[in-house]
C-alpha positions, 0 to 999 in steps of 0.5 A: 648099977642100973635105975629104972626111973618113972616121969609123969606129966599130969594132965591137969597140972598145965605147965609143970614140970613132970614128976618123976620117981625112981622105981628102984636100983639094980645090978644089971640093965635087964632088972631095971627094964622088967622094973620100968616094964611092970609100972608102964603096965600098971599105969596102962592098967589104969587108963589114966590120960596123963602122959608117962615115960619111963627110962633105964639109966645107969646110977647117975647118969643123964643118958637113958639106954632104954626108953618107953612111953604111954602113947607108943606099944614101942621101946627105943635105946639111944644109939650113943654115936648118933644121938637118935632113938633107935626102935628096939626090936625084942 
């Protein structure tokens, strides 16, 4: 099971923690990326200045495998055996 999971930091809430919203649990990694895909669409729709990310995540899990965010047109997965973002090319 993959989640596709939704942080919010608000702008006019200096200091806090971001919010953050599981947008759904899927059977594959690619469900949960068209999820996570739509909201980052969304919350661009709305031009709002907040800052917002979005990951996919096996159920459970503290690693990501997939990355996006408001400030950047680009996606990234982890590269595991490294530790650093790898831009990822679709």
């Amino acid at each position: 099971m993959f989640e596709a999971v939704e942080s919010i930091e608000y702008r006019d809430r200096p200091g806090m923690n971001p919010v953050e919203t599981v947008l759904g649990c899927f059977v594959d990694e690619a469900g949960a990326r068209a999820a996570a895909r739509a909201a980052r669409a969304a919350f661009l729709k709305d031009q709002t200045r907040d800052y917002a990310w979005w990951t996919v995540r096996q159920a459970g899990a503290r690693l990501a495998r997939w990355i996006a965010d408001s400030r950047a047109e680009k996606e990234f997965v982890l590269d595991l055996r490294s530790g650093e973002l790898v831009e990822l090319a679709e």
